[in-house]
C-alpha positions in Angstrom: -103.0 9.8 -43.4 -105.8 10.9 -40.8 -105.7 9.0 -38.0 -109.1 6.9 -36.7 -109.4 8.4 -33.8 -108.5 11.6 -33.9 -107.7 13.8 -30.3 -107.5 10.0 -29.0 -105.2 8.9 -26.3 -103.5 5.3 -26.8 -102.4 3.0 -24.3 -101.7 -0.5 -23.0 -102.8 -1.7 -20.0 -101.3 -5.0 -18.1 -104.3 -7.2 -17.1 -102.5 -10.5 -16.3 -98.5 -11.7 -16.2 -97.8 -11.2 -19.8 -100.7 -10.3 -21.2 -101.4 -6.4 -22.4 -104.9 -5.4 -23.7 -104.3 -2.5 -26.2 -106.8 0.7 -26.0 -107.9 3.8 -27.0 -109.6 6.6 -24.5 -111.1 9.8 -25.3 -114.6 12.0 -24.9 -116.2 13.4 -21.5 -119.0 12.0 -19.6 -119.8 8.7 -18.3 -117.4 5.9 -18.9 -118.8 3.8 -22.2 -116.7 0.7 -22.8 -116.0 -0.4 -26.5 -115.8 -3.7 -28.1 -115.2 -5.0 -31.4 -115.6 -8.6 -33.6 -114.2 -10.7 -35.8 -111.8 -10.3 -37.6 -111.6 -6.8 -36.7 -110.3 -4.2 -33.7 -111.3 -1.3 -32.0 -110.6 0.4 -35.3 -114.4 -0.5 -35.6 -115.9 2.2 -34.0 -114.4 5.4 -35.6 -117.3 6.4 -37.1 -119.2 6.5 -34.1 -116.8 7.5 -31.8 -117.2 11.3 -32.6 -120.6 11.2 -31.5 -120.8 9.3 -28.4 -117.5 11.0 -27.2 -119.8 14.2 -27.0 -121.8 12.6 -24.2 -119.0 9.7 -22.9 -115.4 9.0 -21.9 -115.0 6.4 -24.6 -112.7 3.6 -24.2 -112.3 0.9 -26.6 -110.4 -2.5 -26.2 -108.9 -4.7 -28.6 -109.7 -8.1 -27.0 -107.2 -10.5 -26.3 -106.2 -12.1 -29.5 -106.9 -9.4 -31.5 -105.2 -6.2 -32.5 -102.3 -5.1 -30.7 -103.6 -6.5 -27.3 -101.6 -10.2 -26.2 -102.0 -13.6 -28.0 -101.0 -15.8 -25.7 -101.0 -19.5 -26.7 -104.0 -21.3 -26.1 -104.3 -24.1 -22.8 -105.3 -26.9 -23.7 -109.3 -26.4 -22.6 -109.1 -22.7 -24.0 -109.7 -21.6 -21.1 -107.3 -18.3 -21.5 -109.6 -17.3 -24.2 -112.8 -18.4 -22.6 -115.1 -15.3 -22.5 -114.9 -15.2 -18.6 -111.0 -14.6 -19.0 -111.8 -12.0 -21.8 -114.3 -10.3 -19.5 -111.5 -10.4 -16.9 -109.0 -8.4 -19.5 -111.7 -5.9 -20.1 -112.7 -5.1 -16.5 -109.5 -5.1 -15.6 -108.7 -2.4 -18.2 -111.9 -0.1 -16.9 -110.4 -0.4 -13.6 -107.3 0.4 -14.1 -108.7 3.8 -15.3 -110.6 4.2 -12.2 -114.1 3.4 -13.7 -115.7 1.0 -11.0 -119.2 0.9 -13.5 -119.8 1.9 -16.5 -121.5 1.3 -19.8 -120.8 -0.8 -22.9 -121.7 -0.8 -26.5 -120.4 -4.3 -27.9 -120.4 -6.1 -31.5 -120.1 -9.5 -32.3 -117.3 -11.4 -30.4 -117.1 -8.4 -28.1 -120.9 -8.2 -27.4 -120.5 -12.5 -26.2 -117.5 -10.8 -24.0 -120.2 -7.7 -23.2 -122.4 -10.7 -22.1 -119.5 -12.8 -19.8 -118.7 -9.6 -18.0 -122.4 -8.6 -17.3 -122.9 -12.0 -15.8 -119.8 -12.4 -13.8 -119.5 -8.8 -12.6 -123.1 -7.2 -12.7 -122.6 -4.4 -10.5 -120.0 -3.0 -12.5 -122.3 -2.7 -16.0 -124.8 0.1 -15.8 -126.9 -0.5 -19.4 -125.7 -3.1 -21.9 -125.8 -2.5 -25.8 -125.5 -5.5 -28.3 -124.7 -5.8 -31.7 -125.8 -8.8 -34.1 -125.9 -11.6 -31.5 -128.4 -14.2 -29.5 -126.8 -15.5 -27.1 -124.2 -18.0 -27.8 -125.8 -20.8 -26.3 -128.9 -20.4 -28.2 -126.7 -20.1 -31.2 -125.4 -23.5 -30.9 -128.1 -25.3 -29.9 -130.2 -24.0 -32.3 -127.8 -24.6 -35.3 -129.6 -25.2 -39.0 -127.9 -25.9 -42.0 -128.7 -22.5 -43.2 -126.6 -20.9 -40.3 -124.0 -22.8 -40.5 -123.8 -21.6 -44.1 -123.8 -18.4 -43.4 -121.3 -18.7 -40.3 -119.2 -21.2 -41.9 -116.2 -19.8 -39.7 -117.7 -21.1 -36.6 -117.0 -24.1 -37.8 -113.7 -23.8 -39.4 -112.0 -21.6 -37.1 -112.8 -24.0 -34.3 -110.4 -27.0 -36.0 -107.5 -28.7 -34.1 -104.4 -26.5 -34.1 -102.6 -25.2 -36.5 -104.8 -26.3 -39.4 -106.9 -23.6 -39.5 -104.1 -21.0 -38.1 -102.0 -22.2 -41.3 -104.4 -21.7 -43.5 -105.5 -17.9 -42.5 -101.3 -17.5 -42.1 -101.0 -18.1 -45.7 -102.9 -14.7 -46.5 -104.5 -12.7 -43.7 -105.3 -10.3 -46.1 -107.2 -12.1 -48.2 -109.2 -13.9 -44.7 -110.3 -10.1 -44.0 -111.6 -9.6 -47.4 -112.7 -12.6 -47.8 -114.7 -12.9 -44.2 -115.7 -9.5 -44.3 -116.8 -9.1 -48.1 -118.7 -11.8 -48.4 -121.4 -10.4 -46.1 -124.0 -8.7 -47.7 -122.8 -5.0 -48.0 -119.5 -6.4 -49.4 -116.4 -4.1 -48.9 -117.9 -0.9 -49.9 -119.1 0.2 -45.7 -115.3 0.2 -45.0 -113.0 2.9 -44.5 -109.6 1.8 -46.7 -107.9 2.6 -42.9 -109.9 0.9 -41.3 -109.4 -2.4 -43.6 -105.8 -1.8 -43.5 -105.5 -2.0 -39.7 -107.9 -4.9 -39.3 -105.1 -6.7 -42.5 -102.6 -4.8 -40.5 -103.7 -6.8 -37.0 -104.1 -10.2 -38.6 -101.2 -10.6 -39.9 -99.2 -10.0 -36.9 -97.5 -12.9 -34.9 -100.0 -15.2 -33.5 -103.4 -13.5 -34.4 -104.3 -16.1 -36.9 -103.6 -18.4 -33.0 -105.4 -16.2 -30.9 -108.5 -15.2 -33.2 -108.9 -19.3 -33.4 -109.2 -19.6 -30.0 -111.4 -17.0 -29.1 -113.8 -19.4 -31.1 -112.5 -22.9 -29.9 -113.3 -21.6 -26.1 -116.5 -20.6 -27.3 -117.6 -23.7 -28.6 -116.5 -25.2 -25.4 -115.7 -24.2 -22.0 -118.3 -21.0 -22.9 -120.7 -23.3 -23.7 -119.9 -25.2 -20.4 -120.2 -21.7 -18.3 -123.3 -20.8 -20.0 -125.0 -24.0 -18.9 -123.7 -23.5 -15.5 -125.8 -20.0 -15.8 -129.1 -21.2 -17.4 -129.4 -24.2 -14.5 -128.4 -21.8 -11.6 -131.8 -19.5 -13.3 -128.9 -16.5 -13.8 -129.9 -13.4 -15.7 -129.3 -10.0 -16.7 -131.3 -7.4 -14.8 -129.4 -4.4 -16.3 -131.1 -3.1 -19.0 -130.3 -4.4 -22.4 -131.0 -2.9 -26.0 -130.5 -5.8 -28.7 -129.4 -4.7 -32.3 -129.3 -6.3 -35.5 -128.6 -6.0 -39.4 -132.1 -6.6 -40.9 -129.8 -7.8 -43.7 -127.4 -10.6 -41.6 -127.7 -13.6 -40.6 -128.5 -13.6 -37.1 -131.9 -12.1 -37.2 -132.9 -14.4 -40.2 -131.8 -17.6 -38.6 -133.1 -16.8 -35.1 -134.8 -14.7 -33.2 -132.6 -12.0 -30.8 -135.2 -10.5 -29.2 -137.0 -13.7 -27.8 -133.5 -15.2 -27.1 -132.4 -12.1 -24.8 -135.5 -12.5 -22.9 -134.6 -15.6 -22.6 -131.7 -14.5 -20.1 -132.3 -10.8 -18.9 -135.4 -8.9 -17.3 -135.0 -5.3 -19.3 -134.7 -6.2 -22.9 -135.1 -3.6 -25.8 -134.6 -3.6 -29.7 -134.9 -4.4 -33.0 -133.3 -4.8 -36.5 -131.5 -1.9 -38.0 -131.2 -1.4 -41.9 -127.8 -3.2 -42.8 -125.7 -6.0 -42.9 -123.3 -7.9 -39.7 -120.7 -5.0 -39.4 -123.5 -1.9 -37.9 -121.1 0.4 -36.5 -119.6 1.1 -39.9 -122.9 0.3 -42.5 -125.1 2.0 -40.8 -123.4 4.5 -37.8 -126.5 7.3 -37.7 -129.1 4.3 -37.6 -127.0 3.2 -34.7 -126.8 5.8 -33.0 -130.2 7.3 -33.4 -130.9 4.0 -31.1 -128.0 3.8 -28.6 -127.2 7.3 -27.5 -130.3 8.0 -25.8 -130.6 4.2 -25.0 -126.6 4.5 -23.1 -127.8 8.0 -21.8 -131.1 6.7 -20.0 
């Protein structure tokens, strides 16, 4: 079978005592970090990554929780998994590779990561590129019944251990295609390896664990940091491009742009023509916007 990432060089990195982030590096240029979503892995990015590793070193993280990085168990505020600690993994990897600033392109749970890291450790992120988010704050407060429809996971992933753990343990396969599918381009945007390694992932020891926590922190002690930000009159002032599926949910049920300007001073985009997963529904649309966006 043809490998994702063809000409790619894999590696783990130790961030922490016991805790690995897994990674793939490859390309020339400026250093562009990678980060994927739910319930998914770096794997997210092959379709892109031939382009933008003309112009960029690439190198794209599986988060903690996710893929073959660690899955710790969860402390008992989350705060292992709080998007600050995430951040932490993520930097941590960069550095370790000798790339004091760089870049990022970020989707879904990664871009709320993307967002921790630019706020905690601003001079290390030269131009910030988000995929299908508002901030998370703004996500949460603003809450209708419509989104929570839509993002009924938010909700159920964030349930007491191990009820929602058991459940997802009893058929990750079926969670991926299930989670994924139901969006609105269904299964047909994704490569059959690319599904098999996010079914792969999920079903490995403690992913069901670590994937819950990643939202149980953010629908806590995130929430707490983000506070913390919006009092203290924090913001972004790297520049920012916001992207979003004219199809999903996000830009139907709030409003990105408005909410990134919200929190940053440099703040470009607009809606693309897909669904939630852009990297692999629409790649060209997405990169006709961030390659000379991540070049500027």
């Amino acid at each position: 079978m043809t490998p994702l990432f063809s000409g790619f060089r894999s590696l783990q990195v130790q961030v922490a005592p016991s805790i690995t982030i897994n990674a793939v590096t490859g390309g020339s240029g400026p250093p562009l970090l990678l980060l994927h979503g739910h319930p998914q892995t770096h794997a997210i990015w092959h379709k892109v990554a031939p382009r933008l590793a003309e112009r960029f070193t690439l190198v794209a993280c599986d988060l903690r929780g996710y893929g073959d990085s660690s899955k710790p168990a969860g402390e008992l505020d989350h705060a292992n998994y709080s998007k600050r600690t995430m951040a932490a993994d993520v930097l941590a990897v960069m550095r370790a590779l000798c790339f004091e600033t760089f870049r990022v392109l970020a989707h879904d749970r990664g871009a709320r990561v993307a967002h921790r890291l630019a706020l905690d450790h601003p001079q290390a992120i030269e131009r910030l590129a988000l995929l299908d988010i508002a901030p998370t704050l703004a996500m949460y407060e603003q809450t209708s019944e419509a989104f929570a429809r839509a993002y009924w996971h938010w909700f159920f992933l964030i349930q007491p251990a191990p009820l929602p753990e058991r459940l997802i343990e009893a058929d990750p396969a079926a969670y991926a295609r299930d989670v994924m599918g139901k969006r609105s381009a269904g299964l047909a945007p994704f490569d059959p390896r690319a599904l098999a390694e996010y079914q792969r992932c999920l079903a490995l020891p403690g992913a069901a664990h670590g994937i819950c926590e990643d939202y149980r922190a953010a629908a806590g002690i995130d929430l707490e940091h983000d506070r913390i930000d919006r009092d203290a009159g924090r913001r972004l002032a790297m520049p920012l491009l916001a992207l979003w599926g004219e199809q999903g949910v996000v830009g139907r049920c709030f409003d990105p742009l408005a909410e990134w300007k919200r929190v940053a001073d440099d703040v470009h985009g607009g809606a693309l023509p897909c669904g939630h997963y852009i990297a692999e529904e629409a790649p060209e649309a997405l990169l006709e916007r961030v390659l000379p966006f991540l070049a500027g």
